[in-house]
C-alpha positions in Angstrom: -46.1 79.4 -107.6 -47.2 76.9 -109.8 -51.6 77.8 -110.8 -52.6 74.7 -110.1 -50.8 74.4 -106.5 -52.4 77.5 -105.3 -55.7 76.4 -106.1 -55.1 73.2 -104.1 -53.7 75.0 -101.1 -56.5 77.1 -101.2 -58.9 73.8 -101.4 -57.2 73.4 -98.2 -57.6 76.4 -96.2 -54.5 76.6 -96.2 -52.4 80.1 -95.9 -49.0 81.3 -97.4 -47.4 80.7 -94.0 -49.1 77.3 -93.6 -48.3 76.7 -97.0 -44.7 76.6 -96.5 -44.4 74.5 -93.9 -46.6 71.9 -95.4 -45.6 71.9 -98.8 -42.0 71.4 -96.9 -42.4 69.4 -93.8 -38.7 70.1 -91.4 -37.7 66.7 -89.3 -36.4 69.7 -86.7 -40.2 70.7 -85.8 -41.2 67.6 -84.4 -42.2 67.3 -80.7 -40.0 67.5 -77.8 -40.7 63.5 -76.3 -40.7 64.7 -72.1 -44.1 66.7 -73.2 -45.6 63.1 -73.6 -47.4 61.9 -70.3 -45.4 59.2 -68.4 -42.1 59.7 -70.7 -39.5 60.4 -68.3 -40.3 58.0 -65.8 -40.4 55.4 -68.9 -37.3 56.3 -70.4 -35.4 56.2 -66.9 -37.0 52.8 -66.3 -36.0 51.5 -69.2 -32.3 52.2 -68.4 -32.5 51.3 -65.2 -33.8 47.7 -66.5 -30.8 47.9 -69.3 -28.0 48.7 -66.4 -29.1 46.2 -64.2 -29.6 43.6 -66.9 -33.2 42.5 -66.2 -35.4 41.0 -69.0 -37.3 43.0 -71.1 -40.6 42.1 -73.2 -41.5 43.7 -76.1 -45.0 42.9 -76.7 -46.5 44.6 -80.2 -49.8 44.0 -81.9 -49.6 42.1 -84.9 -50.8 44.3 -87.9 -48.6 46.8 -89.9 -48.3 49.1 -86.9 -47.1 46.9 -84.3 -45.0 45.0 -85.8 -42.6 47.7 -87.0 -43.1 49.4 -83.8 -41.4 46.4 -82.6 -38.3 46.3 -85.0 -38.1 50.1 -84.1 -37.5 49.1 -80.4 -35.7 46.3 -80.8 -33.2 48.3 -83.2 -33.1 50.9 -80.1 -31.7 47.7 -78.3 -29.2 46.4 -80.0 -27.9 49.8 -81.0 -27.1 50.3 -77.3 -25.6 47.1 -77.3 -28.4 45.2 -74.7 -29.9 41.7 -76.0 -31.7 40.9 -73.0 -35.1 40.9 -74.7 -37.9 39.0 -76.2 -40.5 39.9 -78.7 -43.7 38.5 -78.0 -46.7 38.9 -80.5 -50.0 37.8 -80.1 -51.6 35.2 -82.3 -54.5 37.0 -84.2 -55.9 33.5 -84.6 -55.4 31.7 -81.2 -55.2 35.2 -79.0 -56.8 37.7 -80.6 -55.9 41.4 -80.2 -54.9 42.9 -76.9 -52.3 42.5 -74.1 -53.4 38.3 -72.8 -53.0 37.3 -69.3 -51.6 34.2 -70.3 -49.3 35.4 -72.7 -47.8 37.7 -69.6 -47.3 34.2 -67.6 -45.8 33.2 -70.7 -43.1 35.7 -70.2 -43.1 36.0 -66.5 -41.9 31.9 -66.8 -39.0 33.2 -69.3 -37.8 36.0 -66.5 -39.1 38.5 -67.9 -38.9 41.7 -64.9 -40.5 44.8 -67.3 -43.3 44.6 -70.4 -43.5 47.4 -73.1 -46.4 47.3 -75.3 -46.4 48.5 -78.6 -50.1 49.8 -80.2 -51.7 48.0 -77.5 -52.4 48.4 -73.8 -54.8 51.0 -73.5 -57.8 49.5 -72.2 -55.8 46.4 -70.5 -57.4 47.6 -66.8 -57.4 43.9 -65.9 -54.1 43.2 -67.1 -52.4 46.0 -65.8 -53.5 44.8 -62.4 -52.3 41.0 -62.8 -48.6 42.5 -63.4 -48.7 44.7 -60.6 -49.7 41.9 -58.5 -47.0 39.7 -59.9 -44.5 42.3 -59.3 -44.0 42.9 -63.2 -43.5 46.2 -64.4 -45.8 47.0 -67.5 -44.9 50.0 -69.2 -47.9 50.7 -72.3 -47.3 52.7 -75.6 -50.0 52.8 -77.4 -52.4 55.6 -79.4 -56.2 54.0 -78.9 -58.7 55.9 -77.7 -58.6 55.4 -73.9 -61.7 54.4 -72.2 -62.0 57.9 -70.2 -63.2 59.4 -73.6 -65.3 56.5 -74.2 -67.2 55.8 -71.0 -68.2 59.4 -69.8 -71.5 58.7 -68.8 -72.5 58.6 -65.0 -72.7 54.5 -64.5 -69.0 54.1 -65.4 -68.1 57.3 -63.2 -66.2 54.6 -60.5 -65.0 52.5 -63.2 -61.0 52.2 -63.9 -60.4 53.8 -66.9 -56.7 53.9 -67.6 -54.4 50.8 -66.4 -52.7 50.9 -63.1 -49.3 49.9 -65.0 -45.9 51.3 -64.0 -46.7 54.0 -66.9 -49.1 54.7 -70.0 -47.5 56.6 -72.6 -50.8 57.5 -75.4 -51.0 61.3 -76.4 -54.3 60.7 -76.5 -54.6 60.5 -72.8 -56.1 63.5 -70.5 -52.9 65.4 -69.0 -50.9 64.8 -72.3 -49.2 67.8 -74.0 -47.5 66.5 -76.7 -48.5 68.5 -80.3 -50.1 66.2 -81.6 -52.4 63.5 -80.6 -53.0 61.6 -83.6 -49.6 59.3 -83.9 -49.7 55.5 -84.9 -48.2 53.2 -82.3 -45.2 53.2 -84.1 -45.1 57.0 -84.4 -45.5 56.8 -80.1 -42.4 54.3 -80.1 -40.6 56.4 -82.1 -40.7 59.3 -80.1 -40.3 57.0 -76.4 -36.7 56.2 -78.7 -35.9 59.5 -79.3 -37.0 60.3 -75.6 -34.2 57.7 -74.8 -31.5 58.9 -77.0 -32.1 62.3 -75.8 -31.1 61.7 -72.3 -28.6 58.5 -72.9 -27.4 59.0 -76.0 -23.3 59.9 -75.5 -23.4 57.1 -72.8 -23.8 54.6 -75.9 -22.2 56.1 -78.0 -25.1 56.3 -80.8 -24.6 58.5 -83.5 -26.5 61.7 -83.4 -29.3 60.9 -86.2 -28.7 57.8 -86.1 -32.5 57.4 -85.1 -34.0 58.4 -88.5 -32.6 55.2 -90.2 -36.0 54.0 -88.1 -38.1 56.2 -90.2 -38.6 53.3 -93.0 -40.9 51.6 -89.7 -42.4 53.9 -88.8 -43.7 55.6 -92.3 -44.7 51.7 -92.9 -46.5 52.0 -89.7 -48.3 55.6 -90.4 -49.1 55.2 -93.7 -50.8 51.4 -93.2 -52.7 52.3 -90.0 -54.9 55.7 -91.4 -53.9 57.8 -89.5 -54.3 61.6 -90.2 -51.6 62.3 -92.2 -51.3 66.1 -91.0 -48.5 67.7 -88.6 -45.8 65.2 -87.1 -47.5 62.1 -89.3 -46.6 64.3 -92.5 -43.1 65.0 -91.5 -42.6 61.3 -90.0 -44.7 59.7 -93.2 -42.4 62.6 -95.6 -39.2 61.5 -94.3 -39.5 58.0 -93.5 -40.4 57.4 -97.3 -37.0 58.8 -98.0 -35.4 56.5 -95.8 -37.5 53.6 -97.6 -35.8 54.5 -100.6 -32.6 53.7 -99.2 -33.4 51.3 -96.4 -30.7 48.7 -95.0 -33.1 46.1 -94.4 -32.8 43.6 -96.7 -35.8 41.2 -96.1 -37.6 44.5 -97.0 -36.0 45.2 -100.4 -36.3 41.2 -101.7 -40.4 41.9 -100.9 -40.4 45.4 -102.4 -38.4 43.8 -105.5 -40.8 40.7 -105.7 -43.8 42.9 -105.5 -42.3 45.1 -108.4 -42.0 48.1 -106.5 -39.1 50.6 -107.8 -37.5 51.3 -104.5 -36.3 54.7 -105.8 -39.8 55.7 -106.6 -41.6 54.7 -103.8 -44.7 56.5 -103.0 -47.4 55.8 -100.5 -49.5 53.6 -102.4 -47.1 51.2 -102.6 -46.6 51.2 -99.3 -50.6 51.1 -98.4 -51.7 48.6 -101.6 -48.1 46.6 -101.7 -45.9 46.5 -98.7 -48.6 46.3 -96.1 -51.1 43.5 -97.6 -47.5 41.0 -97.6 -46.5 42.0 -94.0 -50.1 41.8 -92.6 -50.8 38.4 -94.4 -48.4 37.5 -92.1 -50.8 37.2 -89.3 -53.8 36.7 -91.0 -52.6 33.4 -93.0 -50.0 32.3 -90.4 -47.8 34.1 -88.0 -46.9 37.4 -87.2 -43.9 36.5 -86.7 -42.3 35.7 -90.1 -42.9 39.6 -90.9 -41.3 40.8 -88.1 -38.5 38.3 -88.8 -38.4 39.6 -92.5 -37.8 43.4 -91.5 -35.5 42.3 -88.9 -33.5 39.7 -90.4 -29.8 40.8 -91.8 -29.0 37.6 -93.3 -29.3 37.4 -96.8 -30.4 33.9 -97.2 -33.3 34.2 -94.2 -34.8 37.9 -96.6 -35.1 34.7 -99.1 -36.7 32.9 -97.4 -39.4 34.9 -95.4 -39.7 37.2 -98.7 -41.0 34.1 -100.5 -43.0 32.8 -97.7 -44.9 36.3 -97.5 -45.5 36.8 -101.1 -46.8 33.4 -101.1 -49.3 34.1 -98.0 -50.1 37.8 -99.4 -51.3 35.4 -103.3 -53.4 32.7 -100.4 -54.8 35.9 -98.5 -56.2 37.3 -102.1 -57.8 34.3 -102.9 -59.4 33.7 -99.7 -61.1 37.2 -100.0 -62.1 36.7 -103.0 -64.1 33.2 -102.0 -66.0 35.2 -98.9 -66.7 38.7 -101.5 -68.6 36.0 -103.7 -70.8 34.4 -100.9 -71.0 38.0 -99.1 -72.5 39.3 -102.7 -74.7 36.3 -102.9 -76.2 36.9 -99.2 -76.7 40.4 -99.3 -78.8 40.5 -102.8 -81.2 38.8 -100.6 -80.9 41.2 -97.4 -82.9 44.0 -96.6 -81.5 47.6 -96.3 -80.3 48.4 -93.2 -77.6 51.3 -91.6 -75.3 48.6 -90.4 -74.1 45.9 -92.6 -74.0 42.2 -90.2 -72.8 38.8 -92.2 -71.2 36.3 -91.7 -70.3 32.6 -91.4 -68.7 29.9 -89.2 -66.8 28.8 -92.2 -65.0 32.0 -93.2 -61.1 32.7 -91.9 -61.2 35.3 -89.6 -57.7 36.7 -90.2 -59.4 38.3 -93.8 -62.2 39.8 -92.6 -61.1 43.2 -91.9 -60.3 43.1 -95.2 -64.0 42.1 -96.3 -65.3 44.5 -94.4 -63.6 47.1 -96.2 -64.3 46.0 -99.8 -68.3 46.0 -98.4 -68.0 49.3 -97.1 -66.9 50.6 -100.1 -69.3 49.1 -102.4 -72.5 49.6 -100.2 -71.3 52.8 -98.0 -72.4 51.0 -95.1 -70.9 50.3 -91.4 -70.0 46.8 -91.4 -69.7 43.7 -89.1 -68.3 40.3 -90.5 -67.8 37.2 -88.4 -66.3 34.2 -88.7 -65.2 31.2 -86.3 -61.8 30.6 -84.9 -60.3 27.2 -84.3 -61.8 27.1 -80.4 -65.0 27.5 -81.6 -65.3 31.7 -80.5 -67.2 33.9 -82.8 -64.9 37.0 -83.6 -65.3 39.4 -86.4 -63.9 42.7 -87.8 -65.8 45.8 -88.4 -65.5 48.9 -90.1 -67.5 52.2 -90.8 -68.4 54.2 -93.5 -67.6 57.4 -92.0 -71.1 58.0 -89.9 -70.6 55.8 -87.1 -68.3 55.5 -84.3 -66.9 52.0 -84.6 -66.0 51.7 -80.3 -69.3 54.2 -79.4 -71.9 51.7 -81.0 -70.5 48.4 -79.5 -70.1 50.7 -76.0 -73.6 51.5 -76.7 -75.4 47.7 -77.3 -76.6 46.0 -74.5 -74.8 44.6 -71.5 -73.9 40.9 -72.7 -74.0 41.8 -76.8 -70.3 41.4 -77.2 -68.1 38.9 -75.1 -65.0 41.6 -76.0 -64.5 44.4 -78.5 -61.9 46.9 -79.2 -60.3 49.5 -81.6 -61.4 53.1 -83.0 -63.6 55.5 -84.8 -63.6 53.9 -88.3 -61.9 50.4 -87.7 -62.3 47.3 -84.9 -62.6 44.0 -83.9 -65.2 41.8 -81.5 -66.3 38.5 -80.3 -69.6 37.3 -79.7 -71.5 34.6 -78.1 -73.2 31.8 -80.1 -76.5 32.9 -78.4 -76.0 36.9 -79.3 -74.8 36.5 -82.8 -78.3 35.7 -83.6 -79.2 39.0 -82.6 -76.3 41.0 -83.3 -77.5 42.6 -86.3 -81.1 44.0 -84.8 -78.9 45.1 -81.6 -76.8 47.2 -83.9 -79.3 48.9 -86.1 -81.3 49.8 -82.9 -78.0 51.5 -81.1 -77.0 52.8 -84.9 -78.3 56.3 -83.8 -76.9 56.9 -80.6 -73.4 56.4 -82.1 -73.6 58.9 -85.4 -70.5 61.0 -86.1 -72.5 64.3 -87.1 -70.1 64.8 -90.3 -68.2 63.3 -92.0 -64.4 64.9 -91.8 -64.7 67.3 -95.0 -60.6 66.6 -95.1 -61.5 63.3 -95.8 -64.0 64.1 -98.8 -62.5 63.9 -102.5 -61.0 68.2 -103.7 -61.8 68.3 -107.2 -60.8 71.0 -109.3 -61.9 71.2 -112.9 -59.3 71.1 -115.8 -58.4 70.3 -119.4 -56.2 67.2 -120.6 -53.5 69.2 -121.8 -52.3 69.9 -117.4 -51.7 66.2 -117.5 -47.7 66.9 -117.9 -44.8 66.1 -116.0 -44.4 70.2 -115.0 -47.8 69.6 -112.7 -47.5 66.1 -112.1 -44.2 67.2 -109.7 -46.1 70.2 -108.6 -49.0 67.8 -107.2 -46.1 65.7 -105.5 -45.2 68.8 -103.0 -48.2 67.6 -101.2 -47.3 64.0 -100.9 -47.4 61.4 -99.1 -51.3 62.1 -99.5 -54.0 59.9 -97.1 -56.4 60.5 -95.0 -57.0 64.4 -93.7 -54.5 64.6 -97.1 -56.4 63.5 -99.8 -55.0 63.0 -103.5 -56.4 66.0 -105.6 -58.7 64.9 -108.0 -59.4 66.6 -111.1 -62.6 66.8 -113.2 -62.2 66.5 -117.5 -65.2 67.6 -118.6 -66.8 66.3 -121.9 -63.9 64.4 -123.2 -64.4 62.0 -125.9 -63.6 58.2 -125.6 -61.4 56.9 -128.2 -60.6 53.6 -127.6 -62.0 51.2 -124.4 -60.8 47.9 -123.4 -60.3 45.4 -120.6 -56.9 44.3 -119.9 -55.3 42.0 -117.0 -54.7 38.1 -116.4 -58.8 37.9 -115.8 -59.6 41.1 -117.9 -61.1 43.3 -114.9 -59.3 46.1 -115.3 -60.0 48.8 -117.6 -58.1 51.2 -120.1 -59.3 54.1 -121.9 -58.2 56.7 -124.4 -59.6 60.1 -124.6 -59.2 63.1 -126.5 -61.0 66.5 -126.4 -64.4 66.5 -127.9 -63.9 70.1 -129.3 -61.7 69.2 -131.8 -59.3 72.3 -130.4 -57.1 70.7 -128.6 -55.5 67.4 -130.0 -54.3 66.0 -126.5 -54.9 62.6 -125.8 -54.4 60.4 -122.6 -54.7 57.2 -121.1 -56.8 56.6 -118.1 -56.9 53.1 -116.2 -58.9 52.1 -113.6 -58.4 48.6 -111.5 -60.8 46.1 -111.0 -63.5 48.1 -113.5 -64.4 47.4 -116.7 -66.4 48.9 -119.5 -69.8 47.8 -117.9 -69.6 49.1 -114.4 -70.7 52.6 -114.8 -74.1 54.4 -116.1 -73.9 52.8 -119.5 -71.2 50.6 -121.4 -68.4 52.6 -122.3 -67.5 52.9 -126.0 -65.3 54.4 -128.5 -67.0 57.7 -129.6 -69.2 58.4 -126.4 -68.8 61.5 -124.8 -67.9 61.5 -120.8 -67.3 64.0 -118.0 -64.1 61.4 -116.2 -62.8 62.6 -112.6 -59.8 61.3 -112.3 -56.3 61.6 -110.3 -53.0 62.6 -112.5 -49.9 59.9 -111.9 -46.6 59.2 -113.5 -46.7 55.0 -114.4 -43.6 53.3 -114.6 -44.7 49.5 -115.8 -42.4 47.6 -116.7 -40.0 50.5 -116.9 -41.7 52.7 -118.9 -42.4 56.1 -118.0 -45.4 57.7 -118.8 -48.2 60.0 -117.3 -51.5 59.1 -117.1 -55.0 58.8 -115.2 -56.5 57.0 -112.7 -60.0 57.1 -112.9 -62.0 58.0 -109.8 -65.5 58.1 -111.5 -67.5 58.4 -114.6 -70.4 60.3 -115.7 -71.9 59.6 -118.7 
């Protein structure tokens, strides 16, 4: 075994049985679907709804986990030949996130007899309630946190926790024993389809395997939405990237291809910094829609069109971020230090802010709220956390009032507020920080470094690093420390000049290797001191093979710089 493998499995904890079956993930050890709560009653009313011909709903959130969670349905559908079915999606702008009682009058006026959600649904209590009493079956898939491990304290002991719907199928739920507990909505789809097939699959006539041609989705899906990518999210993640290489979709390939992504080299980043910024501009600059059309479409001239309408939302998306980071930088320069990070502004387009939140997190290491104002006039926000706060646990935990809605998870969520409370929102949030404090941050998580020499940057280990792939979070991309190198050349490159390139060499004079390192959106003034030819650094950095403009060529990725 490759030296440099077994000191990252051992970075891991992990042992030579272990070993194997992570370093080669089998499709085959994935979890029998009837060990998910609520399954078999789904999956039987499901057919039942197909044989009888009712109207189905398919109602999906609308980031990068919904929405393929809906094609991976929908594909389920027409594979068994029923087309009785509408997707609805929820307006991030006009409806905000979660399952809408008006959207549910929406469908019941269209026929609809039986609602599946998709990554959504598990806190709908209300909702859940209005169907039953409208004689609409509501059947929710999602993979939220459900209240009852939220609310455990003794004043919410009477309150309903989980939705009275006709089923709730989240492994996360008590009485659940699915392996594992930590799938994206897509990744819960996914397995209520193979549920399906499992039981129905002759009486269609679907191929057997036919089922992992939906892997594309739902790596999308896994990959975009954070989850752990450890146990069935490594196998699904593992495989469905092989099916990305190859996919049939071909709204899909035109916005790979535009986005100058080598389809037989995909890796994860491209999927978590390419692919899923175009579909999820979707819904923050305009519709969700026109992404789920795109992945969905089989006409060649309709991939066109919704390829070029995303790419041109994804370039309006990058310059409206850009706009808000300058006035955030502006505000906070003048803003006292404080545990949780609170801006915002009437002005700013709330479909970005998750996105600003997460560029502030990362350059203050802060939990973060930013707020905006939609076109009604409602203050809503994103938030995310740095790691030491529970995201759902501090807005459970401010005062009765604080919030006028909220929802999501541990590191990522969304709110709305009242004009009076917003005033306030920040104090409120510092003074409940406490009470909400993860006690460590997941060591899984935390950058592995191991310390080498230039001359392991070859193809030979390069491969040997990809056995651990797709890498994310709980699977973090190995970083290695080059200690004492010498800079030999330094320079900005890039349309604006923000990005920086380096040369360096060992400062021994032993070993002649030399490499490039690159870093995005740095330059040669953002770290101790201004980096120049002849200086002497210690560079952490992550090995990876570049093919710009179809050149191939290893190099490294600069994580940080000590000088």
């Amino acid at each position: 075994m490759n030296e440099v493998v077994e000191h990252l499995l051992a970075m891991r904890g992990l042992s030579a049985i272990d070993a194997d079956d992570f370093l080669h993930p089998q499709y085959t050890n994935i979890g029998n679907p009837t060990d998910m709560k609520d399954m078999v009653k789904s999956v039987e009313r499901v057919y039942n709804a197909i044989t009888k011909g009712e109207k189905i709903a398919i109602y999906a959130d609308y980031d990068c986990d919904g929405i393929p969670g809906a094609v991976v349905l929908s594909d389920m559908f027409d594979i068994v030949g029923f087309n009785n079915y509408v997707v609805y999606i929820p307006d991030r702008h006009k409806e905000g996130y979660g399952l809408h009682i008006p959207a549910v009058d929406n469908l019941i006026s269209q026929g609809v007899n039986l609602i599946i959600t998709i990554d959504v649904g598990i806190t709908a209590v209300d909702q859940a309630k209005y169907c039953k009493e409208k004689g609409i079956d509501l059947i929710i898939t999602d993979h939220h946190l459900p209240l009852e491990k939220i609310l455990k304290d003794k004043k919410n002991k009477d309150k309903q926790i989980i939705p009275d719907a006709y089923a709730v199928i989240n492994p996360k739920q008590t009485g659940n024993n699915y392996p594992d507990d930590m799938l994206c909505g897509s990744g819960v789809i996914f397995t209520f389809v193979r549920g399906f097939l499992n039981k129905y699959r002759e009486q269609y006539n679907v191929p057997i395997g036919w089922e992992k041609w939906l892997l594309d989705m739902v790596a999308i899906a896994t990959l975009s939405d954070m989850v752990p990518l450890l146990k069935e999210n490594r196998t699904l993640a593992y495989y469905g990237l092989q099916v990305l290489k190859k996919t049939r979709r071909p709204g899909l390939q035109l916005l790979l291809q535009k986005a100058g992504v080598d389809m037989a080299h995909i890796v994860e980043d491209d999927v978590t910094f390419t692919l899923a910024p175009r579909l999820n501009a979707a819904s923050r600059m305009d519709t969700p829609m026109t992404a789920f059309k795109l992945l969905k479409t089989k006409n060649a001239k309709e991939a066109v069109e919704f390829s070029a309408h995303l790419e041109g939302l994804n370039t309006e998306r990058k310059t409206k971020v850009a706009s808000i980071m300058k006035e955030v930088k502006k505000v906070l320069k003048q803003k006292e230090e404080q545990p949780v990070i609170v801006i915002g502004n009437p002005n700013w387009n709330i479909g970005v802010l998750g996105l600003v939140a997460s560029k502030i997190v990362d350059e203050h290491d802060k939990t973060v709220f930013v707020w905006g104002r939609d076109e009604f006039g409602i203050i809503k926000g994103s938030c995310r956390s740095n790691g030491t706060c529970h995201l759902v646990s501090i807005m459970s935990a401010a005062p009765a009032g604080t919030f006028v809605a909220f929802g999501g998870h541990e590191g990522a969520g969304g709110f709305s507020v009242s004009n009076d409370a917003i005033h306030t929102l920040a104090d409120v949030l510092n003074s409940v920080h406490s009470s909400a404090l993860i006690e460590t941050k997941d060591d899984k998580d935390t950058a592995q470094i191991l310390e080498v020499t230039l001359p392991i940057v070859t193809n030979e280990v390069y491969r040997a690093i990809q056995n651990f792939a797709p890498f994310g979070v709980a699977n973090p991309k190995p970083v290695f420390m080059f200690k004492r190198v010498l800079v030999e050349t330094a320079k900005e490159f890039g349309k604006d000049k923000n990005h920086l390139e380096i040369v360096v060499s060992h400062n021994d004079g032993a070993k002649p290797a030399k490499i490039k390192a690159i870093a995005f959106f740095k330059t040669t003034n953002d770290f101790e001191q201004k980096l120049v030819p002849g200086m002497c650094i210690d560079m952490s950095a992550f090995i990876e093979e570049s093919r710009y403009m179809g050149k191939v060529e290893m190099r490294l990725r600069i994580f940080d710089i000590v000088i």
